[in-house]
N, C-alpha and C positions, 0 to 999 in steps of 0.2 A: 547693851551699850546704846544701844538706837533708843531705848525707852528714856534712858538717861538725858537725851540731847533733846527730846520731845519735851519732858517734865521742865528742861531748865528752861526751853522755848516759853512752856505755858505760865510759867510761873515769875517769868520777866517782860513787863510792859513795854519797856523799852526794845527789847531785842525781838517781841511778838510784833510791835508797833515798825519795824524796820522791815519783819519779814513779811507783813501782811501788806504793806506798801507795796514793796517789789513783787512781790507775786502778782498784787493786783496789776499794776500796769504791766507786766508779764502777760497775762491775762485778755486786758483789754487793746489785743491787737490794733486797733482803728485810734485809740486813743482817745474815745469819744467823753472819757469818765464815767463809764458804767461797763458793763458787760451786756450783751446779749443775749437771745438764744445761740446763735449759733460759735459764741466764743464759750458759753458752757456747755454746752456740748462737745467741742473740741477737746476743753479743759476733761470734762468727765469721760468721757473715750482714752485718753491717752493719763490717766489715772484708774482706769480699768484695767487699761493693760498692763501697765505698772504693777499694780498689785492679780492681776492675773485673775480677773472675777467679768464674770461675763458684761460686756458693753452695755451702758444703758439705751432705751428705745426711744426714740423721739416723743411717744408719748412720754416714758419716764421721764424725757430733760423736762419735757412742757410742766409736768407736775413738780419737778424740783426748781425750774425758775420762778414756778407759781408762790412756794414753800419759802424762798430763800427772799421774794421781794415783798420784804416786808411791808413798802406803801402804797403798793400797788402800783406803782409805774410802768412796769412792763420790762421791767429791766433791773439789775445788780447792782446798788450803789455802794462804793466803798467801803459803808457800816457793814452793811450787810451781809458783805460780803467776809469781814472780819467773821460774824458771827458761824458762815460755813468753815472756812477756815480751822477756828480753834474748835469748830465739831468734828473735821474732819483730825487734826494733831490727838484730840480725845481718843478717836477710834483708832486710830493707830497704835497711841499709845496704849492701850488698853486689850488689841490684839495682838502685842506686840512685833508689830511688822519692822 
């Protein structure tokens, strides 16, 4: 059932486009329009534990904010953050969590 509500996520721009919004400013506590280190790391700590897989290391956040900002700003911008997003709905969907 939960893969079911994943696939119609992925497969609807609209309704992807609404939850990738919210999330983000979820996300970006400070409001500053981007993310930081330390709001992905927050974010990835408390999606660890959610899915019950050991806490990423600070070096790991350092190389996933490296991975995830695509223009090298030093920071999350809203595309790009689209792009972790519907990697992460993928791997859910797909381990069926």
């Amino acid at each position: 059932m939960k893969s079911e509500s994943i696939y119609k996520i992925l497969n609807n721009n609209r309704k992807f486009e609404i939850i990738a919004r919210s999330s983000f400013n979820f996300v970006d506590e400070d409001k500053s329009g981007f993310i930081e280190y330390k709001e992905l790391k927050r974010l990835l700590t408390q999606l660890s534990k959610d899915l019950k897989i050991e806490c990423p290391s600070d070096n790991e956040v350092k190389e996933i904010l490296e991975q995830l900002d695509i223009d090298k700003s030093g920071n999350i911008e809203y595309k790009e953050f689209t792009v972790f997003l519907k990697d992460l709905l993928v791997f859910l969907l797909e381990a069926d969590y």
